[in-house]
N, C-alpha and C positions, 0 to 999 in steps of 0.2 A: 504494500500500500504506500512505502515512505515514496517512492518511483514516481508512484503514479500523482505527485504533488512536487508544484514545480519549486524546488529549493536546492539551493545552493548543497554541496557535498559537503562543507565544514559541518549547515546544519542536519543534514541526513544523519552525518555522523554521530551527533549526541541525541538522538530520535533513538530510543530500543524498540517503541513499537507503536503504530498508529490501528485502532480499530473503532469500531461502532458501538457507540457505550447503549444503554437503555432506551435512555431519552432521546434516540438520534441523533446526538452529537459525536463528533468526532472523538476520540479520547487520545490525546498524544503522550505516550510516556517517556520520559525524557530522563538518562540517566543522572544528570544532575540537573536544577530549578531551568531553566531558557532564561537570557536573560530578556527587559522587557524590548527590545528592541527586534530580537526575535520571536518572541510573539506576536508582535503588532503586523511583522509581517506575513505572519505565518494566516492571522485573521485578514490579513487584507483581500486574502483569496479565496478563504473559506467562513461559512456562517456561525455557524456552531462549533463550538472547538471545548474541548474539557484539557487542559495543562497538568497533569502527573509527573513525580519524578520520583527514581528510584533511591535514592538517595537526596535527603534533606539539605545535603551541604552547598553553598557559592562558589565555585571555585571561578577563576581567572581564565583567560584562554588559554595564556601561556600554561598554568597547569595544567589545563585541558589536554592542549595537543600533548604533552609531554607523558600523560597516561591514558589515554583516551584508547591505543592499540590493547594493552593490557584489559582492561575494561571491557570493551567488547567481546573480544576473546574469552574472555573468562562467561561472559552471557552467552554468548554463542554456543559455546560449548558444554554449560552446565544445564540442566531444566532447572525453572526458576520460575514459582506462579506467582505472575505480579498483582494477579486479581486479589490475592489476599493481603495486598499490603496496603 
């Protein structure tokens, strides 16, 4: 689903998963908070949008890219149900 929404690769990246919550909004989970500026555009193009993250923490870009492969990887690879979080 992240594909088929037109965003930048940096934001894909910190995307873990985008699906259809209850209320027909969008649900985006996001390993760590998006900052607001990636949100705003992320609603620029879509109506309903629900913001989750897997982690509560702020981190910086610069942290970001620096563990961001690690991270993924580690999701990618483990099962992890984020419905219950």
């Amino acid at each position: 689903m992240v594909n088929h929404l037109d965003l930048s690769i940096n934001l894909r990246e910190k995307i873990y998963d985008i699906k259809e919550s209850r209320n027909n909004f969008l649900k985006i989970i996001s390993y760590f908070p998006l900052s607001d500026d990636e949100k705003q555009f992320i609603l620029k193009n879509l109506k309903s949008v629900e913001f989750r993250s897997i982690f509560s923490d702020h981190i910086s870009e610069e942290e970001w890219n620096k563990t961001k492969h690690q991270i993924i990887k580690r999701f990618q690879n483990e099962l992890f149900d984020i419905d219950s979080a």
